[in-house]
C-alpha positions as CSV (number, residue, x, y, z in Angstrom):
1,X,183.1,38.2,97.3
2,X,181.9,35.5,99.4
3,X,183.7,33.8,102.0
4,X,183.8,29.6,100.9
5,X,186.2,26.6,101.9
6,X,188.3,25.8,99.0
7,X,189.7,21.7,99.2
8,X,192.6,20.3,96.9
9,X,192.8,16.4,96.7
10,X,196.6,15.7,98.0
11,X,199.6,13.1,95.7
12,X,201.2,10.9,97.0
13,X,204.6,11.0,95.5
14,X,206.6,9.9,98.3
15,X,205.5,6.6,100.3
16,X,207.9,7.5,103.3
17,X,205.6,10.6,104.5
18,X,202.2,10.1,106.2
19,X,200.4,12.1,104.0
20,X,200.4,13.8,100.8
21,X,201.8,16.7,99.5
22,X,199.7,19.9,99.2
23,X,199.1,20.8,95.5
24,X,197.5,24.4,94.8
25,X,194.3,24.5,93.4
26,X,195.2,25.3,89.6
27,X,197.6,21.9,89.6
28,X,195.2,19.6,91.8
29,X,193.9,16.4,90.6
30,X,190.6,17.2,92.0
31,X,189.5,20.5,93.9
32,X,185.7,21.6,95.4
33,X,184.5,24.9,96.5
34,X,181.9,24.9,99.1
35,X,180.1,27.0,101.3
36,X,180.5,25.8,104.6
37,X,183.6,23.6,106.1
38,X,180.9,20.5,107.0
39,X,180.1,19.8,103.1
40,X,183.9,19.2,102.7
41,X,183.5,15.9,104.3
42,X,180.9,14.5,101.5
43,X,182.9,15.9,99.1
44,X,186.4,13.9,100.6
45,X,183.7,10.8,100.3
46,X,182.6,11.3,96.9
47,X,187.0,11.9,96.6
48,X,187.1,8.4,98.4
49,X,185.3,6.5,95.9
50,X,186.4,8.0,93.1
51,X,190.0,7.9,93.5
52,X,191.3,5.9,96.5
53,X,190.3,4.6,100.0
54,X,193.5,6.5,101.4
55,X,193.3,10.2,100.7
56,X,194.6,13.5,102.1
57,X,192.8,16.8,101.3
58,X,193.9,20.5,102.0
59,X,191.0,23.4,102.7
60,X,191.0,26.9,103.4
61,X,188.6,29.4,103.5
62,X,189.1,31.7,100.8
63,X,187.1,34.5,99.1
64,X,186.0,33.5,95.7
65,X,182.9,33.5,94.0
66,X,184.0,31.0,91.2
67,X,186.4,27.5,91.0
68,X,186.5,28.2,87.5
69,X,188.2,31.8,87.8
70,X,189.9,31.7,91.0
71,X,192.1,35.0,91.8
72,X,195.8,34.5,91.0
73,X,197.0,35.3,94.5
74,X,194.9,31.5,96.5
75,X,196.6,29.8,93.7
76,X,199.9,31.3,94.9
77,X,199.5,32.2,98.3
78,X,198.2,28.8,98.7
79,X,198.6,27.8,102.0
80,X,195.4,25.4,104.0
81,X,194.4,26.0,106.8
82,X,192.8,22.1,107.4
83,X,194.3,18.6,106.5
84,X,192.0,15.8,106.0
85,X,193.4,12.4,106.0
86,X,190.7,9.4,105.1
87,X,191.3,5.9,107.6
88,X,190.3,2.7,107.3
89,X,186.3,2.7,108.6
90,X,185.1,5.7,106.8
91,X,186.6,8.3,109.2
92,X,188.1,11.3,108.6
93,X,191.3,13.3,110.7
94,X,191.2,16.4,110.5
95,X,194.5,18.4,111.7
96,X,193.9,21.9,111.9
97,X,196.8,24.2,111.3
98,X,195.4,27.8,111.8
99,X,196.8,29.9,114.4
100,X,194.5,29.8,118.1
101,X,195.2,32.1,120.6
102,X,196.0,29.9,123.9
103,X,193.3,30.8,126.6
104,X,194.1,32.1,129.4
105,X,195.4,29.6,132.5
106,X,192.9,28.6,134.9
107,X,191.3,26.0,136.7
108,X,188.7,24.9,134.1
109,X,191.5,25.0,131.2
110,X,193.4,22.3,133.4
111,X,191.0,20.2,133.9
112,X,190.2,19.9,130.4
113,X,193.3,19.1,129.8
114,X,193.0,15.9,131.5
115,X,192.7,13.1,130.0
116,X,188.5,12.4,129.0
117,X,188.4,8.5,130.3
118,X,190.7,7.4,133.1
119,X,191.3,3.5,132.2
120,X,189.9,1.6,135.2
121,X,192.4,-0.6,137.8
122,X,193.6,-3.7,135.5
123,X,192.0,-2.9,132.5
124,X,194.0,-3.6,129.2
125,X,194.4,-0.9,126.1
């Protein structure tokens, strides 16, 4: 089997969260199988058109060969690994909840922690 990112179009059932609820792939409204995580983002567009301008997606890699006969266990283990909320300009946020080891501490890690663009002396946000 083939390694493939596997993306479930989110509901919105409740309008008090930010985002939608994560449906596994078999109760979906819509769901894609691609090869590589950067041909989710067409995909979410196409998604965007179709259905709504505000959308929240699910992925995770998977091995599967097929969307049409997808193994019982990533319906029921489903559990994504990226979130993928559409805004308002044609961007997409994507949260990443998979597990990262924490490099180790040293000087270069702090100073990426820092903050990219210092706002110059009187400058308004």
């Amino acid at each position: 089997m083939t390694l493939r990112w596997l993306m479930t179009l989110g509901e919105r059932t409740r309008p008090d969260t930010p985002y939608a609820e994560c449906p596994p792939p078999g109760e979906a409204r819509a769901a894609a199988l691609v090869d590589d995580c950067g041909q989710l983002f067409p995909v979410l567009q196409n998604w965007r058109r179709q259905f709504d301008s505000d959308l929240t997606a699910w992925a995770a890699q998977v091995e599967v060969d097929d969307i049409e006969h997808l193994p019982r266990q990533v319906s029921e283990d489903w559990g994504p690994e990226l979130r993928l909320d559409t805004v308002p300009g044609g961007y997409v946020v994507v949260s990443d909840y998979r597990d990262h080891d924490q490099p180790a501490t040293n000087t270069l890690h702090h100073q990426v922690q820092r903050p990219a663009l210092d706002a110059a002396p009187g400058a308004h946000p």
